[in-house]
C-alpha positions in Angstrom: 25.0 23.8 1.5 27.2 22.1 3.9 25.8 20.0 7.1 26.0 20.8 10.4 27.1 17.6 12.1 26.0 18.8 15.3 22.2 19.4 14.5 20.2 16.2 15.4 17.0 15.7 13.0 13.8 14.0 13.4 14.1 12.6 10.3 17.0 11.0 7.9 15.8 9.3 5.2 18.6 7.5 2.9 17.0 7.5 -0.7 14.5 10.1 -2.1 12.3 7.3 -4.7 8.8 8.3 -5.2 8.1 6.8 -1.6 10.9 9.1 -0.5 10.2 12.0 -2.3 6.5 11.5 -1.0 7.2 11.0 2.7 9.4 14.3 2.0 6.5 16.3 0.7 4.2 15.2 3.3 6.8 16.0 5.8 7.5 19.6 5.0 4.5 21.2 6.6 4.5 19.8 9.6 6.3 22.0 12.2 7.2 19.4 14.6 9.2 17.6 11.9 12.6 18.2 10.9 13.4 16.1 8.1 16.3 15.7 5.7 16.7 12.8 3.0 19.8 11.7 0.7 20.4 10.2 -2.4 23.6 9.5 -4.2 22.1 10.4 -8.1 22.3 14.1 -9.0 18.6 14.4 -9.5 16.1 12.6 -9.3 15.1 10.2 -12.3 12.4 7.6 -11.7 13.3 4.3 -14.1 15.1 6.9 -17.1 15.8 3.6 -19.1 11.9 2.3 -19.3 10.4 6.1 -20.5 9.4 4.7 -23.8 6.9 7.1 -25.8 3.4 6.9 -24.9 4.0 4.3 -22.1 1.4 5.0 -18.4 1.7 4.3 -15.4 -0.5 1.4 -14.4 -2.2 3.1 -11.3 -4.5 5.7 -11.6 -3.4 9.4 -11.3 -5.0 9.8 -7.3 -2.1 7.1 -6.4 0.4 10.2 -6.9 3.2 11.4 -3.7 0.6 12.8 -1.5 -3.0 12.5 -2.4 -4.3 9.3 -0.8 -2.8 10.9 2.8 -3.7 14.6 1.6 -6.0 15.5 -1.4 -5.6 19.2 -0.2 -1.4 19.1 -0.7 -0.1 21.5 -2.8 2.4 18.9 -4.1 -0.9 16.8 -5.8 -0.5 15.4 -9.2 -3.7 17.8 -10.5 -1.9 20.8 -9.0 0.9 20.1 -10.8 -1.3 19.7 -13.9 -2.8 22.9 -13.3 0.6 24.9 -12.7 1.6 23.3 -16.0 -2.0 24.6 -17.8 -2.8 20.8 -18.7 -5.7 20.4 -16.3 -8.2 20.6 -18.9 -6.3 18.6 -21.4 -5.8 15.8 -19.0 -9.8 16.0 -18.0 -10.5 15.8 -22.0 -8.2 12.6 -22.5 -10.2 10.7 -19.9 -7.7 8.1 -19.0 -7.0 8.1 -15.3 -3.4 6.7 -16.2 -0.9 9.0 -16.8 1.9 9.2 -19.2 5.0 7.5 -17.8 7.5 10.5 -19.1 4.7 12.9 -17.3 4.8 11.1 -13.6 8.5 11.5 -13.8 8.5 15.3 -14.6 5.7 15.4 -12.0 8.3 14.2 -9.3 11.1 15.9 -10.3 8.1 19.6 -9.8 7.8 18.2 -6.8 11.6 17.6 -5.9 12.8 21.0 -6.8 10.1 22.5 -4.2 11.9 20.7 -1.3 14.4 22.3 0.5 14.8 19.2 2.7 16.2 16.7 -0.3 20.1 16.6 -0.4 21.6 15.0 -3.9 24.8 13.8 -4.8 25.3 12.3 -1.3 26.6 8.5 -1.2 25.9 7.0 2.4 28.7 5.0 3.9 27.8 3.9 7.1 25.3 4.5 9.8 26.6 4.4 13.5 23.8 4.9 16.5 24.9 6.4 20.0 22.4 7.5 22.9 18.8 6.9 20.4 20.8 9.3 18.0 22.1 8.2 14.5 25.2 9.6 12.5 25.0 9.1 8.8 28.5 9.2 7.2 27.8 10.8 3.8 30.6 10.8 0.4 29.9 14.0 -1.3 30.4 13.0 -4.9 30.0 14.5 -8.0 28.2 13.5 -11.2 31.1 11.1 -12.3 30.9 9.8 -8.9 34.2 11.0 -7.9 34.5 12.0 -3.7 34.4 16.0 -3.2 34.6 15.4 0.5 32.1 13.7 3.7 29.4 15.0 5.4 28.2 13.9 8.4 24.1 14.0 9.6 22.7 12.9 12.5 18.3 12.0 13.1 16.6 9.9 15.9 14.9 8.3 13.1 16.3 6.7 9.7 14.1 6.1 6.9 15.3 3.0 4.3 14.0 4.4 0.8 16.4 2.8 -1.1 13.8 0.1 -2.7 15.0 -2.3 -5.0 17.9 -3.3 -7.3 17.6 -4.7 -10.7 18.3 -8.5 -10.9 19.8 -11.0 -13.1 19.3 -14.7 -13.6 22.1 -16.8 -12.0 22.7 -17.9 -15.7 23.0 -14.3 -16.9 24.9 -13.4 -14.0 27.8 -15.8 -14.8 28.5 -14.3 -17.9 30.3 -11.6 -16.4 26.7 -9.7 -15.7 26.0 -8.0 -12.3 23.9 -9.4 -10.0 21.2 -7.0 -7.6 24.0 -4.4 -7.4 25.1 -4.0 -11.1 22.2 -3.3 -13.5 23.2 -4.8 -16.4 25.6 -7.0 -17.2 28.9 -6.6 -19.4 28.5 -6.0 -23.1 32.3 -7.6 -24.1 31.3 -11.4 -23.2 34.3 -13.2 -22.3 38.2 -12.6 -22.1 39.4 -13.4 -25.4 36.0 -14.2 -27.0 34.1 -12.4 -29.9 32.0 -9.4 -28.3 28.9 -10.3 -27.9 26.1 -7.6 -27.8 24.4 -5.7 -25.4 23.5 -8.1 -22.4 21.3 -5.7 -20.1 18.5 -5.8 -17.6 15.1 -3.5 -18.4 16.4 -0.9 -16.2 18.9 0.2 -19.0 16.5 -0.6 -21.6 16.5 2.9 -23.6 20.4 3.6 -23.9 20.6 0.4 -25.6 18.0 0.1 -28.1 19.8 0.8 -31.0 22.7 -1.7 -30.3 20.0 -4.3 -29.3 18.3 -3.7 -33.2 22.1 -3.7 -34.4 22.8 -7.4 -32.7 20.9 -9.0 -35.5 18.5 -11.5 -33.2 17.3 -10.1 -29.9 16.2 -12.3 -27.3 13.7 -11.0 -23.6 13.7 -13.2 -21.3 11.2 -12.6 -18.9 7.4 -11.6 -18.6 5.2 -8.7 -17.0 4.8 -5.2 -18.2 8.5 -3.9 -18.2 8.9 -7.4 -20.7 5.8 -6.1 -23.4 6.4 -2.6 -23.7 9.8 -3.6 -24.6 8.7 -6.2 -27.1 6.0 -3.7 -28.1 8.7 -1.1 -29.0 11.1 -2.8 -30.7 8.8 -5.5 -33.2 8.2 -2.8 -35.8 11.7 -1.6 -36.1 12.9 -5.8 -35.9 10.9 -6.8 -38.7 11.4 -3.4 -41.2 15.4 -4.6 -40.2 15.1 -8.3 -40.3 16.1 -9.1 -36.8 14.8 -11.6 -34.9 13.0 -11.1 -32.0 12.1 -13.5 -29.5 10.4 -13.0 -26.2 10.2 -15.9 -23.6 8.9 -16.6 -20.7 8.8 -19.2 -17.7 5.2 -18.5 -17.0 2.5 -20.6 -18.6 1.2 -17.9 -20.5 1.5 -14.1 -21.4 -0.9 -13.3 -18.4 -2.4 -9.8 -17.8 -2.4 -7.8 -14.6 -5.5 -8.6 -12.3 -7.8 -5.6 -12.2 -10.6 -6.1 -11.2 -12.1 -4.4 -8.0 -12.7 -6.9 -5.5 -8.8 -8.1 -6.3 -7.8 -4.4 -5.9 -8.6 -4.3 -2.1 -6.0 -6.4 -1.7 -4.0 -3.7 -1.3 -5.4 -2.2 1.9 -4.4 -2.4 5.0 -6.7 -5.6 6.0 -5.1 -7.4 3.7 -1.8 -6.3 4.6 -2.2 -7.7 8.2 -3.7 -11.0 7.1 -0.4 -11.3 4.6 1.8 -10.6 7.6 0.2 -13.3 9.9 0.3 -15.8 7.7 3.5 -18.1 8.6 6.4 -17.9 6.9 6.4 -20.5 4.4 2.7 -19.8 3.4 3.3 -16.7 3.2 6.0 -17.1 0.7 4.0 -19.0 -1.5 1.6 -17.0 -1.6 3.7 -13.9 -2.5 4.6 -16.3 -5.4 1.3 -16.8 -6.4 0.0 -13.4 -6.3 2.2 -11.5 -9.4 -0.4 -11.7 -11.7 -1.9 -8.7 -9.3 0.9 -6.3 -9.7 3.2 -8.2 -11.9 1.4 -9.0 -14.9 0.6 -6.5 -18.5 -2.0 -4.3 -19.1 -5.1 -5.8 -20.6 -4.7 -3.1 -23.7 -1.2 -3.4 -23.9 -1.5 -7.5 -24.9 -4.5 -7.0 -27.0 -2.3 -3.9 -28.5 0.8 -6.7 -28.6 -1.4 -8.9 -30.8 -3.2 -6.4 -32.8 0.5 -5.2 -34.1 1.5 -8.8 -34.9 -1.5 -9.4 -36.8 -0.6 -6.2 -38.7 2.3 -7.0 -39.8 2.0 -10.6 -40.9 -0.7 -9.2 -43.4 -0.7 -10.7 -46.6 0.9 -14.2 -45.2 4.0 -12.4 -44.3 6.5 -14.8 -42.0 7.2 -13.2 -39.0 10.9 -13.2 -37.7 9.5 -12.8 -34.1 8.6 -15.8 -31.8 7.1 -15.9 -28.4 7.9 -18.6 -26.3 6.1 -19.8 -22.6 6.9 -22.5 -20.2 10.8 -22.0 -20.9 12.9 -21.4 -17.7 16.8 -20.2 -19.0 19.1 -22.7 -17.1 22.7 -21.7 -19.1 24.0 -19.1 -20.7 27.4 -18.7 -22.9 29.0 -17.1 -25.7 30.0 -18.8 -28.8 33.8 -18.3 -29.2 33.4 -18.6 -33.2 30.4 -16.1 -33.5 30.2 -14.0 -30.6 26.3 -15.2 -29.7 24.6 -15.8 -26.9 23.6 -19.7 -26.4 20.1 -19.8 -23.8 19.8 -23.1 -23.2 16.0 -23.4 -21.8 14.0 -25.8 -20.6 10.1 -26.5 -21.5 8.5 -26.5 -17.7 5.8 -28.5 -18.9 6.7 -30.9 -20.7 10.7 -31.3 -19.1 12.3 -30.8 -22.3 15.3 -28.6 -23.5 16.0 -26.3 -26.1 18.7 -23.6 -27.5 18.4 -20.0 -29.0 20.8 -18.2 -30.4 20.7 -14.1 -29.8 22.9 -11.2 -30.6 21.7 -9.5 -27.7 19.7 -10.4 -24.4 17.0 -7.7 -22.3 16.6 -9.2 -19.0 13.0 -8.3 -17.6 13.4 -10.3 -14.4 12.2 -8.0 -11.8 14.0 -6.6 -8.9 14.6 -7.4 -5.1 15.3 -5.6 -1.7 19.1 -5.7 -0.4 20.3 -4.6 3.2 22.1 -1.6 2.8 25.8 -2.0 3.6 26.0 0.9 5.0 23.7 -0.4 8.0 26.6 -3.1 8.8 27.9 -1.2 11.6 24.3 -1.3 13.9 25.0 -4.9 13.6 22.3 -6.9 15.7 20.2 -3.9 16.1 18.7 -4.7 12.7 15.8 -7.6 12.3 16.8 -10.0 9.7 14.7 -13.2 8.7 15.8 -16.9 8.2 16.6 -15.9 4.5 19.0 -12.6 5.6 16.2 -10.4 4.6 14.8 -7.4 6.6 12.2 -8.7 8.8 10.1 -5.6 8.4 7.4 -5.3 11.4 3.9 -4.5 10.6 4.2 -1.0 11.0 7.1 -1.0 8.5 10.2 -0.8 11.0 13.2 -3.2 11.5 14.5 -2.7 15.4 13.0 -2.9 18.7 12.6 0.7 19.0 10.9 1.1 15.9 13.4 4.5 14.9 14.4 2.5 11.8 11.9 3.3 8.7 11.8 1.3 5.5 9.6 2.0 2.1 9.2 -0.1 -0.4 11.7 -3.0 1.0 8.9 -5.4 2.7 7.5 -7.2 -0.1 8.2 -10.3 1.7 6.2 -9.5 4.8 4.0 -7.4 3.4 2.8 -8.2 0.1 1.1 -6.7 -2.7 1.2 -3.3 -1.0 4.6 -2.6 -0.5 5.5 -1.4 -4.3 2.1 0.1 -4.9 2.3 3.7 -5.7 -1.5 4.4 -4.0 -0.4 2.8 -1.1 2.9 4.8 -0.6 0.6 7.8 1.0 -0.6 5.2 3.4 2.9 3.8 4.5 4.3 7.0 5.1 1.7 8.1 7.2 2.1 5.4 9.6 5.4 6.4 10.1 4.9 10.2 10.2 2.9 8.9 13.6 5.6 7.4 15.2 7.8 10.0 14.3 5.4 12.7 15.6 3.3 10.2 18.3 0.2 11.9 16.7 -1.5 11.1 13.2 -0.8 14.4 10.9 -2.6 12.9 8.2 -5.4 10.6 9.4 -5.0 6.5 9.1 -7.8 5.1 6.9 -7.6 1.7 8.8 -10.4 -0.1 7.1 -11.3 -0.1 3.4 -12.0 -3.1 2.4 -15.7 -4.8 1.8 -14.7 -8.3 2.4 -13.1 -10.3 5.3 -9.3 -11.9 4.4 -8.7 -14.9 6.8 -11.1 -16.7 9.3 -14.0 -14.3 10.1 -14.3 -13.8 14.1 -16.9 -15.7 15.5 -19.7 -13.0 16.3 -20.0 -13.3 20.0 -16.2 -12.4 19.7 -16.2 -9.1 17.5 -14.8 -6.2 18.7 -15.7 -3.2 16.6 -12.1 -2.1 14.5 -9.7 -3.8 16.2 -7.0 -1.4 17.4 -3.8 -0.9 15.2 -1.6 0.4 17.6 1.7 2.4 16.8 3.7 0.0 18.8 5.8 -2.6 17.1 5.5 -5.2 20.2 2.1 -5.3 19.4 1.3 -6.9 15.8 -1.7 -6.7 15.3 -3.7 -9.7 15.0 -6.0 -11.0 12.2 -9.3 -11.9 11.8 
């Protein structure tokens, strides 16, 4: 289906991730929305290269594309379930967490309903004229090879381009890529032995097999992306004989905070004490918060241990080693051997130390970027003292609040903005101010407990407006 560069959209959204594909299928039946959405990929895959068997999702099953706005959508995770005659099964298991492999074929049900999602197109550039903006599309094909441009044009842009893998700087300058190259060259350097696979978590899967061929593996990294790795390669590393070491930076192999009271701080109180907070503070505290979304499952660490225990039965030596409080600070290949050199040093104690590895898994998270095709709105865009998006509290990043984005406000928004429970939520705030109505109603207040300095009581005011109006931020108490 071509475009018609003439018709001008309510909605463009650039990206179709689970927020995308979520803001999609809570868009399509609304009448007074006219939405289309992009994404350069064929299809949509949701992280291909981390579908290990068996692996969940850490959020329960109601944090799908649509419930937590609409439990009555037809595009619901248990509707999907039931089409797929695996209502009762999934009732029987009683585990609120679903498979991994399963959430990703329950977006891709989703994906083939909408007639709104466009795939295989590559943005370029974005240009605005008269509240209107043209979207300069490359029609490519699988390969990635240009077929030809379209061109589509909305009075509001959505960002749902989320995150990009990243690499150490020391990684990086092995020839690796950076935020906008997933993993990093497998040949080392010009001239030098080849060195193996050298790869972030994202490409995980494709690799596996050449990771167990490099003879000594090394993850660098922690969180849950880091374990189930490490969880599904120590078997196959000790039947072979190749070493496999997982370090980490962090003082200890920490699980995810999951407790209740922790939880609701991922609500929308929360979410305007976070943005108040100044910008410094507020950074620091980002920093200190990854145990709550950053850290591995409670099960998954006791599972970790209960397989190392196994196999050192018997006294059996383990070729595996786990390593805290070591930051990597250089990376290089051996020109005699081929091998990666780490050189880390102990955080604790300020001391230094030097593995040798066949092969290297990055599981160092990801970031937010801005877009280049966004370069030609120039000014129009917020950016912050650090060049990031300086994303308002109702998730937009000009004046008029016409520009959208979904999962790219960590920074100012904390803990919510990757949560796949809270994506409902965001996506209703801006189906408002696309609409100036509230199609699915805005829970404003969840939480139990007050973040911040309670008001004094002869100053409450009873829920303190949140107004869709981006010159208003709304205060905290």
């Amino acid at each position: 289906m071509s475009a018609d560069s003439t018709h001008i959209h309510d909605i463009l959204g650039v990206g179709i991730g689970p927020f995308g594909l979520g803001l999609a299928a809570l868009s399509e039946p609304l009448d007074d929305v006219d939405a289309i959405f992009l994404d350069q990929r064929p299809e949509f895959r949701w992280h291909p290269g981390m579908m290990i068997e068996g692996s969940t999702i850490q959020v329960p099953f109601l944090a799908d594309l649509v419930t937590m706005a609409d439990p009555t959508s037809p595009y619901s995770f248990l509707n999907f379930l039931k089409e797929r005659k695996r209502l009762y099964p999934f009732y029987i298991r009683e585990s609120f967490y679903p498979l991994r492999a399963e959430f990703d074929e329950y977006c891709r049900w989703v994906a083939v309903q909408l007639d709104t999602l466009r795939w295989n197109r590559r943005v370029v550039s974005v240009t605005r004229d008269d509240g209107v903006y043209t979207a300069l599309a490359e029609v490519v094909d699988d390969s990635g090879s240009i077929l030809t441009t379209e061109t589509y044009r909305a009075r509001h842009l959505i960002l749902g381009v989320g995150t990009q893998p990243v690499l150490p700087p020391a990684l990086q300058r092995l020839g690796g890529g950076a935020a906008d190259s997933p993993a990093a060259g497998r040949d080392g350097a010009v001239g030098l032995p080849a060195a193996g696979p050298l790869i972030h978590t994202a490409d995980y899967l494709e690799n596996r097999e050449a990771l167990l061929d490099s003879g000594a593996i090394t993850i660098i990294g922690s969180g849950q992306s880091a374990a189930e790795i490490y969880r599904d390669l120590v078997d196959d590393a000790e039947d072979r004989g190749v070493r496999l070491d997982w370090v980490t930076r962090s003082p200890r192999f920490f699980p995810m905070e999951y407790t209740k009271l922790t939880l609701e701080m991922t609500s929308p109180e929360y979410t305007d004490h976070f943005r108040a907070l100044p910008d410094e503070l507020r950074e620091r505290v980002g920093r200190e918060q990854r145990t709550l979304y950053k850290g591995i499952s409670a099960d998954l660490v006791d599972d970790i241990h209960d397989t190392l225990y196994r196999l050192s039965r018997g006294g059996r030596e383990l070729l595996t080693n786990l390593v805290s409080e070591a930051e990597l600070e250089t990376a290089e290949i051996d020109p005699i051997s081929g091998e990666y050199l780490l050189g880390f040093r102990n955080t604790a104690l300020d001391k230094t130390f030097t593995r040798r590895s066949g092969s290297v898994v990055a599981a160092t998270g990801y970031k937010s970027q801005v877009p280049d095709f966004l370069s030609p709105l120039g000014g129009d865009i917020r950016l912050d003292s650090r060049g990031r998006l300086d994303v308002s509290r109702h998730y937009t990043i000009n004046d008029e609040g016409t520009i959208h984005v979904l999962n790219g406000e960590e920074h100012t928004h904390g803990v919510t903005a990757p949560d796949l429970g809270f994506g409902p939520w965001r996506a209703s705030v801006v189906l408002a101010a696309v609409t100036g109505r509230e199609p699915y109603p805005i829970e404003r207040t969840i939480a139990f407990q007050t973040f911040g300095v309670p008001a004094d009581e002869s100053d409450a005011v009873p829920d303190a407006a949140f107004a869709l109006d981006d010159s208003k931020e709304m205060s905290h108490a």
